[in-house]
N, CA, C and O atoms as a GROMACS GRO file, in nm:
protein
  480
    1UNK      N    1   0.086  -0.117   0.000
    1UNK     CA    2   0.000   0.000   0.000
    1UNK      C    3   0.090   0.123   0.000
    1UNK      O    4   0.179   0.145   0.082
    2UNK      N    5   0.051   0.208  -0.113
    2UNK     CA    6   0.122   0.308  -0.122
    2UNK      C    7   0.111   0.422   0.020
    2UNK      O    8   0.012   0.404   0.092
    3UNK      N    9   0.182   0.506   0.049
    3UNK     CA   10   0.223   0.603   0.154
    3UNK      C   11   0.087   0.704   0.135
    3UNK      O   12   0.053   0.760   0.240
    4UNK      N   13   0.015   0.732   0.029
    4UNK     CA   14  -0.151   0.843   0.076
    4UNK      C   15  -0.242   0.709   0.077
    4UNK      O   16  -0.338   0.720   0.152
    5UNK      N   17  -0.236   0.634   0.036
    5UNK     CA   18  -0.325   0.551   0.061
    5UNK      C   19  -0.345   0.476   0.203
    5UNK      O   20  -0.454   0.425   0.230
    6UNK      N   21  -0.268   0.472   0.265
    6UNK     CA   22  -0.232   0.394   0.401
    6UNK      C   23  -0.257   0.526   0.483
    6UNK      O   24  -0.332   0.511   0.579
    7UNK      N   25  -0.207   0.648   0.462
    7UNK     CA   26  -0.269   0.759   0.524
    7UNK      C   27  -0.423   0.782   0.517
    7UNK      O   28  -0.483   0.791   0.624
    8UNK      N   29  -0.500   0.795   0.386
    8UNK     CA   30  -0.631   0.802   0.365
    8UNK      C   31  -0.672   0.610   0.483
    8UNK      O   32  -0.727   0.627   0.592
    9UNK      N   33  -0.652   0.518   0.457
    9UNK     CA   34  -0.675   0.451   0.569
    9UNK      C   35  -0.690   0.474   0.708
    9UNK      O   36  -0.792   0.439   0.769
   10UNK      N   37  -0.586   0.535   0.766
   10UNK     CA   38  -0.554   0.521   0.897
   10UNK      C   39  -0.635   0.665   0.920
   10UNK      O   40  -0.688   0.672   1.031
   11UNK      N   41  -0.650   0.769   0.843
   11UNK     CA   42  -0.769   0.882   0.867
   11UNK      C   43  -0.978   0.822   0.815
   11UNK      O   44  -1.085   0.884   0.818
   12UNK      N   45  -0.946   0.702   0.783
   12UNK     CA   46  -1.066   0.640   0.783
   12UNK      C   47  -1.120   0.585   0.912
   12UNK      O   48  -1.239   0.556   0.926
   13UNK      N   49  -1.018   0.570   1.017
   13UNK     CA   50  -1.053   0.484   1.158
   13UNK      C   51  -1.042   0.586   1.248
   13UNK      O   52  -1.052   0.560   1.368
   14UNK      N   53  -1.026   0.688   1.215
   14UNK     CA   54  -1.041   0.819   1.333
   14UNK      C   55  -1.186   0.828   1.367
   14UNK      O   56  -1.266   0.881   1.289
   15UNK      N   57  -1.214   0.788   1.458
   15UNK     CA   58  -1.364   0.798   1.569
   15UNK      C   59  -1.450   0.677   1.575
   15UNK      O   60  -1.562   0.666   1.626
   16UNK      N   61  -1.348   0.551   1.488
   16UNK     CA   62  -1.390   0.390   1.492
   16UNK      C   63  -1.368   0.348   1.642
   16UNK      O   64  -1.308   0.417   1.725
   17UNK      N   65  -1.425   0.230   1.665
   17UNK     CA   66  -1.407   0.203   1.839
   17UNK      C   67  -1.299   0.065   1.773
   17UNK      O   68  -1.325  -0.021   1.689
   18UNK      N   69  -1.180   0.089   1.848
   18UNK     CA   70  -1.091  -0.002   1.807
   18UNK      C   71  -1.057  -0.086   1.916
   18UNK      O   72  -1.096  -0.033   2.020
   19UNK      N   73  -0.980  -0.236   1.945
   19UNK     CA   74  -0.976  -0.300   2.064
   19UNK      C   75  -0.837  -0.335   2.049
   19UNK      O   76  -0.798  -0.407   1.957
   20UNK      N   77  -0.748  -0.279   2.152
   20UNK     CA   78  -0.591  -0.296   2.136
   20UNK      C   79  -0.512  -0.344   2.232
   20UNK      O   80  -0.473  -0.278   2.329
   21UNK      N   81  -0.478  -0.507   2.200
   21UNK     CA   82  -0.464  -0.574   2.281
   21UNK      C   83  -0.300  -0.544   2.272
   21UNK      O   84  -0.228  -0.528   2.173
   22UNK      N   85  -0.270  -0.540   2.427
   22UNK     CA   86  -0.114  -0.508   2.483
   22UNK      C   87  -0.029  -0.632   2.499
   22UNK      O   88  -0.072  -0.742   2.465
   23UNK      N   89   0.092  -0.615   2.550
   23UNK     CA   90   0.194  -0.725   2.605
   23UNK      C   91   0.170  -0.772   2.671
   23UNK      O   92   0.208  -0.889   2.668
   24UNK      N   93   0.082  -0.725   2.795
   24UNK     CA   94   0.038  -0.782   2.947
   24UNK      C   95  -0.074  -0.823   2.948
   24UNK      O   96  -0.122  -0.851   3.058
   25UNK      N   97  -0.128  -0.834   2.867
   25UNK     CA   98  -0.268  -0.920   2.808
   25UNK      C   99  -0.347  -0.838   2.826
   25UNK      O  100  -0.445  -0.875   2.761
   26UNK      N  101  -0.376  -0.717   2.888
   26UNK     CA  102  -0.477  -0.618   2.872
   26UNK      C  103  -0.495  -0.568   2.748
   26UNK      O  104  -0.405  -0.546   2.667
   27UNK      N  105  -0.664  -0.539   2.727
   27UNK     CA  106  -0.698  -0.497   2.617
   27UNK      C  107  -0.784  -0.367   2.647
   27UNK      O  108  -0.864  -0.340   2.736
   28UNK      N  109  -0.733  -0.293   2.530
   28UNK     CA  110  -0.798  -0.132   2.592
   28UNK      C  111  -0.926  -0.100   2.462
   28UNK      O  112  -0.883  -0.084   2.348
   29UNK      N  113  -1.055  -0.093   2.481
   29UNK     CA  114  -1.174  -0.076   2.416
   29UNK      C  115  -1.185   0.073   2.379
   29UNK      O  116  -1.232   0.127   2.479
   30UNK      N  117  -1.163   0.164   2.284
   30UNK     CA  118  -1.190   0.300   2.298
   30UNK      C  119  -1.193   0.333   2.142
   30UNK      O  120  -1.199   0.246   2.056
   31UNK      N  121  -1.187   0.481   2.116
   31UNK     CA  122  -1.260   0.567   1.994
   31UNK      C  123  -1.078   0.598   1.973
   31UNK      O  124  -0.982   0.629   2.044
   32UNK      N  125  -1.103   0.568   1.838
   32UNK     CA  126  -0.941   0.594   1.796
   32UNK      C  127  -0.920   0.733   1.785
   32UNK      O  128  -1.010   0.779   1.715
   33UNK      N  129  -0.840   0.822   1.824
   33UNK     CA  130  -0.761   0.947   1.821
   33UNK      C  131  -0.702   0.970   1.695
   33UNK      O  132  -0.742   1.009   1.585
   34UNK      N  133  -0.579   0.930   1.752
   34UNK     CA  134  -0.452   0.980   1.654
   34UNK      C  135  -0.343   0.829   1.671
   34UNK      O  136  -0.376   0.738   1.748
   35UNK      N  137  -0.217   0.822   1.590
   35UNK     CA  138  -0.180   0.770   1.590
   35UNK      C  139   0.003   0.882   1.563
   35UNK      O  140   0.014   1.004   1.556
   36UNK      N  141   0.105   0.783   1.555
   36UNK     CA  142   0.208   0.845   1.519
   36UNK      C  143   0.301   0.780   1.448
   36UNK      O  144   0.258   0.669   1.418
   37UNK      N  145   0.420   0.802   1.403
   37UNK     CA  146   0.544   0.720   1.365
   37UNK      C  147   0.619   0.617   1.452
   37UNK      O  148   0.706   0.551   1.396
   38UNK      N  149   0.592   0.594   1.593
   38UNK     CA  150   0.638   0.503   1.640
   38UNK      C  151   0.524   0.445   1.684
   38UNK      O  152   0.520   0.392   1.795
   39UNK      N  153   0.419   0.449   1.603
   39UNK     CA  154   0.306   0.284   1.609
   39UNK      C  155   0.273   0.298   1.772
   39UNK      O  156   0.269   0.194   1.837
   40UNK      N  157   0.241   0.463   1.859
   40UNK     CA  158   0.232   0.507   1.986
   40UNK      C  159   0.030   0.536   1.893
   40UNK      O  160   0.028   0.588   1.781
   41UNK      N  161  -0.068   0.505   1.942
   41UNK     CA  162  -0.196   0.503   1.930
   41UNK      C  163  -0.265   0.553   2.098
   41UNK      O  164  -0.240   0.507   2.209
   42UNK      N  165  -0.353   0.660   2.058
   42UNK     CA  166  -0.432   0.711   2.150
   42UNK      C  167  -0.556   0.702   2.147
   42UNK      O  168  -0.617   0.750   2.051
   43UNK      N  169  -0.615   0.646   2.241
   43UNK     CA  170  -0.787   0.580   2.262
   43UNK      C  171  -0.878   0.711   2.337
   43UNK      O  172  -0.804   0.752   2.426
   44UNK      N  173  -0.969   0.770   2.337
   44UNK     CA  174  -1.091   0.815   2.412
   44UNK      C  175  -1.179   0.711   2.434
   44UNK      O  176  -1.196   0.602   2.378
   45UNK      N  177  -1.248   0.785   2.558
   45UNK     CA  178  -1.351   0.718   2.596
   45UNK      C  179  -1.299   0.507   2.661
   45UNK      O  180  -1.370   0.410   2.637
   46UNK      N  181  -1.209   0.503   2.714
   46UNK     CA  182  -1.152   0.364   2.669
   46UNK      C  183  -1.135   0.292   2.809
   46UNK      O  184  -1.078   0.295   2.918
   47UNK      N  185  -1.236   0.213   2.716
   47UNK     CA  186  -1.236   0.098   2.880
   47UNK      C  187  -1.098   0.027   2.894
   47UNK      O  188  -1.039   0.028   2.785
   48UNK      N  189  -1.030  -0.033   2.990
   48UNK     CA  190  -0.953  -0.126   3.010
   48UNK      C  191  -0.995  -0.250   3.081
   48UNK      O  192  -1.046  -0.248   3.193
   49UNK      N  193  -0.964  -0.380   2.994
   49UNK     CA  194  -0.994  -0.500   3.069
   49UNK      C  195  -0.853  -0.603   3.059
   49UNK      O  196  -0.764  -0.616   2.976
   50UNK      N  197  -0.884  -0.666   3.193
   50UNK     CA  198  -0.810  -0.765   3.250
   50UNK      C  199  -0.863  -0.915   3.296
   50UNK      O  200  -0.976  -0.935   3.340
   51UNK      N  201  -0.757  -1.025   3.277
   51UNK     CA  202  -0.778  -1.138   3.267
   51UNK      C  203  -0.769  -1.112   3.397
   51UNK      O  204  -0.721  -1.016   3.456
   52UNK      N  205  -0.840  -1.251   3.451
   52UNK     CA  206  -0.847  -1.297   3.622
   52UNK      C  207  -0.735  -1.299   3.676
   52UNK      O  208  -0.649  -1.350   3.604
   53UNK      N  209  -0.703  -1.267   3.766
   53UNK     CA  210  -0.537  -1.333   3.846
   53UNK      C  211  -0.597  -1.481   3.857
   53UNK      O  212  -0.713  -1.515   3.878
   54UNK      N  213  -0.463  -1.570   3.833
   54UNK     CA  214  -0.444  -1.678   3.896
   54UNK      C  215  -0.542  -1.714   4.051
   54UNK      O  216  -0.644  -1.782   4.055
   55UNK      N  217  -0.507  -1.677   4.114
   55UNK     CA  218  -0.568  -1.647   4.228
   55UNK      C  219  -0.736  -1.667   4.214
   55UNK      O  220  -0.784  -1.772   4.257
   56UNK      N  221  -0.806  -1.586   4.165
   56UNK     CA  222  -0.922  -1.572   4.118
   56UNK      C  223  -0.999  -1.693   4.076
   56UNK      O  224  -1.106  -1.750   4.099
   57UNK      N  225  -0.860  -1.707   3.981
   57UNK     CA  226  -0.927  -1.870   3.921
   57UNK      C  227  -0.920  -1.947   3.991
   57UNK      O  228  -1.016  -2.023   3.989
   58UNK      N  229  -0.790  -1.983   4.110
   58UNK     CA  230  -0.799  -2.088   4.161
   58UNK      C  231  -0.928  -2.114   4.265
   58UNK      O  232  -0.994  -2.218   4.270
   59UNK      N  233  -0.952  -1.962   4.369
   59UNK     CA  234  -1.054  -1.942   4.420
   59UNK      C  235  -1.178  -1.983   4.353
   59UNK      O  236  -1.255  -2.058   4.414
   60UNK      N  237  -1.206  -1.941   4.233
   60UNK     CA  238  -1.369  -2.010   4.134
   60UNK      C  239  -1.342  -2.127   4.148
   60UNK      O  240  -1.446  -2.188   4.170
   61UNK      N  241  -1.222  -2.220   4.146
   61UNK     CA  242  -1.236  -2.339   4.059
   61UNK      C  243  -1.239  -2.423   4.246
   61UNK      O  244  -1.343  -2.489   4.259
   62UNK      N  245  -1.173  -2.426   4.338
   62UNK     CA  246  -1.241  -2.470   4.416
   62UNK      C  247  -1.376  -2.407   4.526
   62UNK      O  248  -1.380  -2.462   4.636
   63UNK      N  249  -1.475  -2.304   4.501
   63UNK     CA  250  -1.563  -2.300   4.502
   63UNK      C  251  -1.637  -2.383   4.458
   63UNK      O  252  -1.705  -2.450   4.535
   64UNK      N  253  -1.642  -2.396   4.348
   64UNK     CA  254  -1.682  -2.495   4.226
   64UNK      C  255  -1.704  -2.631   4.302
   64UNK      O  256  -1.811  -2.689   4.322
   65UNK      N  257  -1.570  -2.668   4.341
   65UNK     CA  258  -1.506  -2.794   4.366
   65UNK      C  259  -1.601  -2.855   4.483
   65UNK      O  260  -1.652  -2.967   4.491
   66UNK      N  261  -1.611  -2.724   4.586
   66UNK     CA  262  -1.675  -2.751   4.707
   66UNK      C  263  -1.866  -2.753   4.664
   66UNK      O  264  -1.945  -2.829   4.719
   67UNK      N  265  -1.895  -2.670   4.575
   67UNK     CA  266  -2.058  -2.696   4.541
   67UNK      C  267  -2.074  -2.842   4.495
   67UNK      O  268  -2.156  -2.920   4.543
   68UNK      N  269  -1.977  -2.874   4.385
   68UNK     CA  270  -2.022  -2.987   4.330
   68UNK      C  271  -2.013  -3.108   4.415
   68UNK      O  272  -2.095  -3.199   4.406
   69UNK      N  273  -1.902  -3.111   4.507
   69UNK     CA  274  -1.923  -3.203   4.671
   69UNK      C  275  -2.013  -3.187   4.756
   69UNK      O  276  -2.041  -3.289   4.818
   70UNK      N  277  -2.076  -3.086   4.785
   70UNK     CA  278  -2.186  -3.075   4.842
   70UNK      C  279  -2.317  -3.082   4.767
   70UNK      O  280  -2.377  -3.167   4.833
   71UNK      N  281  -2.414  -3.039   4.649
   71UNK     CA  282  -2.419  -3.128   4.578
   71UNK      C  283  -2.436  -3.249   4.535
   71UNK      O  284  -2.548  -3.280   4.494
   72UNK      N  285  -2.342  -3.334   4.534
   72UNK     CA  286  -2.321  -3.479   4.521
   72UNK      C  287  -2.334  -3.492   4.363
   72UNK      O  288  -2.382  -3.595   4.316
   73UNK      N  289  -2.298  -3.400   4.289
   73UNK     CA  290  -2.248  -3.387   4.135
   73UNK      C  291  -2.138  -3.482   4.128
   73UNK      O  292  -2.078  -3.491   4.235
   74UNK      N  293  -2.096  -3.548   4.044
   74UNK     CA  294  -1.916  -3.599   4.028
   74UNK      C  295  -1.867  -3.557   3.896
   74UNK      O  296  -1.802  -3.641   3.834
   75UNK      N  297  -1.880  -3.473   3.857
   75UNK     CA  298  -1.786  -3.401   3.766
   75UNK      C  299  -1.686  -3.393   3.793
   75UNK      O  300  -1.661  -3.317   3.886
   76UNK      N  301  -1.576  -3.465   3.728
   76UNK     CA  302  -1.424  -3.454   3.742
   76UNK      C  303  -1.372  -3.315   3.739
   76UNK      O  304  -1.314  -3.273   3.839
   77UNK      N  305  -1.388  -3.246   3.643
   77UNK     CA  306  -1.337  -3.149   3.590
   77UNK      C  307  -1.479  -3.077   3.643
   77UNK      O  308  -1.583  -3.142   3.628
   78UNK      N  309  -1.485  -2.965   3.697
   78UNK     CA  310  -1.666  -2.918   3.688
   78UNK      C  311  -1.580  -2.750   3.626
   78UNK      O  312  -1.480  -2.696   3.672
   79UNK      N  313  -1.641  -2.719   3.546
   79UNK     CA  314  -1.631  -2.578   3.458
   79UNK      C  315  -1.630  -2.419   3.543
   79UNK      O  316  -1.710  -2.367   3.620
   80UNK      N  317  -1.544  -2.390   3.506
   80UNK     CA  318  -1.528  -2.244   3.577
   80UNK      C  319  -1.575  -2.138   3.495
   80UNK      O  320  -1.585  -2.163   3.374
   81UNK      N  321  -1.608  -2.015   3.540
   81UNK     CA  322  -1.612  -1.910   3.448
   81UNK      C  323  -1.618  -1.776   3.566
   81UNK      O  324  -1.696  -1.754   3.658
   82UNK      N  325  -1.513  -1.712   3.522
   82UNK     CA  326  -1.454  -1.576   3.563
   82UNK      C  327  -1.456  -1.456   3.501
   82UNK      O  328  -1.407  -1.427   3.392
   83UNK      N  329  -1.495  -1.413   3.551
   83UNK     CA  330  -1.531  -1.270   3.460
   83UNK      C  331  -1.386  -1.202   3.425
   83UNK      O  332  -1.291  -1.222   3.501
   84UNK      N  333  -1.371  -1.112   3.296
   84UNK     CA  334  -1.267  -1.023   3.363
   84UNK      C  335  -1.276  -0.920   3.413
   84UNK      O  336  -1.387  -0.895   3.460
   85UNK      N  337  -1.171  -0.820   3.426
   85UNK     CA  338  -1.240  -0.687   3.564
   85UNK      C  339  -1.220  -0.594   3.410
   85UNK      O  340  -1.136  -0.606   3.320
   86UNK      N  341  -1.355  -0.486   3.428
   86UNK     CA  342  -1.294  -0.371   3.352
   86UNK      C  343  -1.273  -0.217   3.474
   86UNK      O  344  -1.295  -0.190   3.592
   87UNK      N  345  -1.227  -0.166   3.376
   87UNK     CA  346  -1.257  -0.012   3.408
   87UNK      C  347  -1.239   0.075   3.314
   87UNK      O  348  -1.163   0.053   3.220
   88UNK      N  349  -1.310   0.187   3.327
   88UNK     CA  350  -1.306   0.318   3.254
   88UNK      C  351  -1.196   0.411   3.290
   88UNK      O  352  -1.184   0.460   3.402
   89UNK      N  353  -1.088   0.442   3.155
   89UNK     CA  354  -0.998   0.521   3.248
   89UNK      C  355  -0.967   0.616   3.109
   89UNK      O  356  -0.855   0.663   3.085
   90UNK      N  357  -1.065   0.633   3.038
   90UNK     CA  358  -1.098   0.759   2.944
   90UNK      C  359  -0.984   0.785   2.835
   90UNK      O  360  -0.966   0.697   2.751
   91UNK      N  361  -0.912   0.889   2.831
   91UNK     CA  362  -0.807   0.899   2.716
   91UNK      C  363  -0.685   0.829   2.811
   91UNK      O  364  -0.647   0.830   2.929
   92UNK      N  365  -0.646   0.761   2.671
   92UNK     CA  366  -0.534   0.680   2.690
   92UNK      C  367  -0.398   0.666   2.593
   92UNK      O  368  -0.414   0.646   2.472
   93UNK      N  369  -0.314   0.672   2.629
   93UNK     CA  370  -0.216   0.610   2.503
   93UNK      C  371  -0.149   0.496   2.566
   93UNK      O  372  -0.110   0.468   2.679
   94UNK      N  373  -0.152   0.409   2.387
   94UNK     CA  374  -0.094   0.262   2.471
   94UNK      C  375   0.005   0.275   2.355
   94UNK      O  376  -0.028   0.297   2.238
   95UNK      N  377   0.175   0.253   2.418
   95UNK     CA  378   0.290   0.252   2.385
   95UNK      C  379   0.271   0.140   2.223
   95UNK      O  380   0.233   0.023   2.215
   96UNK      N  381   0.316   0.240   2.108
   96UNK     CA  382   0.364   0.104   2.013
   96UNK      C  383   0.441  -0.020   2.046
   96UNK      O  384   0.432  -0.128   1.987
   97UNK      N  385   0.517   0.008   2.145
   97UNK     CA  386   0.602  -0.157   2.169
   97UNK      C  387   0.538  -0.229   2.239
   97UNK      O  388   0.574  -0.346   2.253
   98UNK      N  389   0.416  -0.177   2.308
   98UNK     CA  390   0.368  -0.293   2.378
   98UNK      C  391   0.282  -0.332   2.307
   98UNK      O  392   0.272  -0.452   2.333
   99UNK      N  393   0.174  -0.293   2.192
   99UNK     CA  394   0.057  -0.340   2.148
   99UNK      C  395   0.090  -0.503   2.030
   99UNK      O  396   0.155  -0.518   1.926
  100UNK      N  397   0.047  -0.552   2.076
  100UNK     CA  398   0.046  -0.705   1.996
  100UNK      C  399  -0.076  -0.731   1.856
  100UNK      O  400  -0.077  -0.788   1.746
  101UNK      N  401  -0.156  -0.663   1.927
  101UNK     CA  402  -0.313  -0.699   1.846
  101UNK      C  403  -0.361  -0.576   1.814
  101UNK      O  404  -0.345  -0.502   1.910
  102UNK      N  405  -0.422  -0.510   1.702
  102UNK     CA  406  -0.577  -0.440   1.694
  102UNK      C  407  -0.639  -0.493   1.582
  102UNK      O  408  -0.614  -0.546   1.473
  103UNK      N  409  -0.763  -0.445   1.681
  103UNK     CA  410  -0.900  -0.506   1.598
  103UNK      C  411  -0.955  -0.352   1.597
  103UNK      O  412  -0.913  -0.254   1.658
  104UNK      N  413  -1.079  -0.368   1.492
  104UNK     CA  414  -1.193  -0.302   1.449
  104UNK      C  415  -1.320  -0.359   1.466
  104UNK      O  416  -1.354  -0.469   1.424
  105UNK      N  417  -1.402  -0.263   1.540
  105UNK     CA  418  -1.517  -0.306   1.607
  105UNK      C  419  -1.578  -0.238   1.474
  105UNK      O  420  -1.504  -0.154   1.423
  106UNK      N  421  -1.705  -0.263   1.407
  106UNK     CA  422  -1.782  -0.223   1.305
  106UNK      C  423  -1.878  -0.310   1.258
  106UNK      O  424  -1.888  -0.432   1.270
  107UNK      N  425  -1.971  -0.202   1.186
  107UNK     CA  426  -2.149  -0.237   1.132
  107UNK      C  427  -2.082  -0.334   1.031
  107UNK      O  428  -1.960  -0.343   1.043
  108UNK      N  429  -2.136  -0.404   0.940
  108UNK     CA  430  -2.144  -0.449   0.795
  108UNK      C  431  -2.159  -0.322   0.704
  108UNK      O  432  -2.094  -0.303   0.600
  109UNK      N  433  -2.236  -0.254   0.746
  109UNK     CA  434  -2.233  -0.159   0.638
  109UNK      C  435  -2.086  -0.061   0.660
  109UNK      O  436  -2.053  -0.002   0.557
  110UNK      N  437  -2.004  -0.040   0.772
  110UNK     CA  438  -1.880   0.030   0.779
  110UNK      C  439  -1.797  -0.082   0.703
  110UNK      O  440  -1.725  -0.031   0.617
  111UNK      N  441  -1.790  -0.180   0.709
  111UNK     CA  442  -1.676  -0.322   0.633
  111UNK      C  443  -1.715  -0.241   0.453
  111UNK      O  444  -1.633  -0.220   0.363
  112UNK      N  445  -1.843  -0.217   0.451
  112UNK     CA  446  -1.842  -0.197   0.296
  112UNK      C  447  -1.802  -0.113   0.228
  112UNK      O  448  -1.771  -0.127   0.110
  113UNK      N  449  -1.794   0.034   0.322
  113UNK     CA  450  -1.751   0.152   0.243
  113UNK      C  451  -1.556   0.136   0.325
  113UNK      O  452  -1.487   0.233   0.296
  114UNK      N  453  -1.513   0.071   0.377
  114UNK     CA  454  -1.367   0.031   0.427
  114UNK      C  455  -1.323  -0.025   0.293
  114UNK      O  456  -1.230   0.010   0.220
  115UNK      N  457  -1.388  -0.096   0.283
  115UNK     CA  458  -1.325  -0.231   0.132
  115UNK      C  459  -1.337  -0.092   0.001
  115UNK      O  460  -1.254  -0.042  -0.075
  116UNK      N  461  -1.440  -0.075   0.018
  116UNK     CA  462  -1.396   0.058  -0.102
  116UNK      C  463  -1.338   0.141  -0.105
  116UNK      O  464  -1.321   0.185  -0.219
  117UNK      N  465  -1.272   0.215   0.007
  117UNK     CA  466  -1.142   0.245   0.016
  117UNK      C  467  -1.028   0.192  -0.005
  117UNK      O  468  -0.931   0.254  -0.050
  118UNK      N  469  -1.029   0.058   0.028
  118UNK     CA  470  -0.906  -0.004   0.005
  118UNK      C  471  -0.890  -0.092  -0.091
  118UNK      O  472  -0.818  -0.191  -0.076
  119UNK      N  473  -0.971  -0.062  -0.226
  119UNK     CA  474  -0.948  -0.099  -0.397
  119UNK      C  475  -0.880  -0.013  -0.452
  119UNK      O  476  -0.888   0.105  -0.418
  120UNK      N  477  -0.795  -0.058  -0.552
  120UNK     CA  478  -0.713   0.058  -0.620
  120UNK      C  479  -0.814   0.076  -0.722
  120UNK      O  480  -0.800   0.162  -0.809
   0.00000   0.00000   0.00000
């Protein structure tokens, strides 16, 4: 992709809700800003979420352990599910070296006029 075209792109996702998953496994939910030359991206409005601690899980999973013994279930394995934690912590910038992942949150009808931008 040529150098205005990748620009006309990346000014196509200014006020898209983008999801930018980091090094530390947090993923930050927010309205894309701006961006820069060292791949440094700034979020509004932007939730942050986090996987369970260890801890958390181990706590669910013998909870679990103790219902299904009391109970009288015998599920070997009996299924956990942990939420992750969010929070709101509004404008953000998340460092280019740490981001691993982004995604684009969007309608079907935003995928259609995107793809027509990005035909030569």
């Amino acid at each position: 992709m040529d150098g205005n075209r990748a620009v006309q792109f990346l000014e196509s996702l200014i006020g898209q809700t983008l999801r930018v998953h980091a090094t530390d496994t947090r993923i930050f939910v927010g309205n894309f800003k701006c961006t820069d030359a060292a791949r440094n991206i700034i979020l509004g409005n932007t939730y942050e979420y986090r996987f369970p601690s260890s801890s958390a899980v181990r706590d669910a999973a013998s909870d679990a352990s103790a219902l299904s013994q009391e109970t009288g279930t015998t599920a070997e394995s009996p299924s956990v599910k942990v939420n992750m934690t969010s929070r709101f912590i509004g404008l953000v910038v998340v460092p280019g070296q740490h981001i691993t992942r982004i995604e684009l949150e969007e309608t079907p009808q935003q995928s259609r006029v995107r793809e027509t931008l990005r035909k030569p």
